[in-house]
N, C-alpha and C positions, 0 to 999 in steps of 0.2 A: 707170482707176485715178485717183485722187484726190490729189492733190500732197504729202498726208501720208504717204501711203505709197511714193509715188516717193523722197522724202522719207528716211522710215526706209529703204528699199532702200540708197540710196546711201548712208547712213551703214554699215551693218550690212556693205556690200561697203570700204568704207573701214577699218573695222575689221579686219577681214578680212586684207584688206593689209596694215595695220600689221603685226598679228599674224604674216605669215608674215615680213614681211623682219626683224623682230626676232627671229625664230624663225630664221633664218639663223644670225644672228651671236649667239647664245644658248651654242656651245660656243665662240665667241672669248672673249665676258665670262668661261665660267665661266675658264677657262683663265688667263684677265689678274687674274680675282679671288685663284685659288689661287696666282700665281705672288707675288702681293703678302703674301699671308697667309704664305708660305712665309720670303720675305724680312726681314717684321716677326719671324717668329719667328728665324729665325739671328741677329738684330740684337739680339732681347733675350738669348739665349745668350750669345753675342759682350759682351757688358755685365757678365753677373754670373760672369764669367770673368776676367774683368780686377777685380772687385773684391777688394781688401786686407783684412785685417784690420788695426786700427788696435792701438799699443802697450799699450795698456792691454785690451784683448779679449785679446792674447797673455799677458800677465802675469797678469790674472784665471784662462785656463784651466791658466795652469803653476802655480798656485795651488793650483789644486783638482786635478793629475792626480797619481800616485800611482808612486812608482818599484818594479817587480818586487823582492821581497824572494827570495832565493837562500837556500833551505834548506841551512845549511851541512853536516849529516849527510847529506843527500840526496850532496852534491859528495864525500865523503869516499868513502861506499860505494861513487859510482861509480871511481873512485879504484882503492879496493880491488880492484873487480871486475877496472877493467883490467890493473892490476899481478897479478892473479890467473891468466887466462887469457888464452891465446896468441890466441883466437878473434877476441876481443874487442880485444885489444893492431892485431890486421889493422883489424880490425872503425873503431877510431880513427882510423886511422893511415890509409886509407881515405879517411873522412869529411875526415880535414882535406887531404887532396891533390884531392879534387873535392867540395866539400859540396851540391854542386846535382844531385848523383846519387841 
């Protein structure tokens, strides 16, 4: 054999090597890589959680929001109804001792 190829042998077994002992520790990296990726992401969560909005962003959208208008005949018929029927009279009267029923 010829010193080029003794040569290339030893590199190619060299390689080799590399390859398997970094091939060892290939599920510690990935594991060290995800645990950091995981971290950077809690830490940007954690940031736009704590952001405020500033006085003027609250003024602006109470601005523009719009307060429920109460049909007053809608309030009256209900009204009616109740004072009409005993069903309905339970049926209120109900409602307002557990409303989350």
């Amino acid at each position: 054999m010829s010193d080029e190829t003794k040569k290339a042998k030893l590199n190619l077994q060299g390689i080799k090597d590399a390859v398997n002992k970094e091939h060892k520790y290939f599920w510690l990296v990935l594991l060290f890589f995800f645990i950091i990726l995981y971290g950077y992401t809690i830490l940007q969560i954690n940031s736009f959680t704590e952001v405020k909005p500033t006085p003027t962003q609250v003024s602006n959208n109470l601005k523009t929001t719009t307060l429920p208008a109460i049909n007053q005949n809608v309030v009256s018929k209900l009204e009616q109804l109740k004072n009409n029927s005993v069903n309905v009279q339970a049926l209120f009267n109900k409602a307002r001792s557990n409303p989350f029923q």
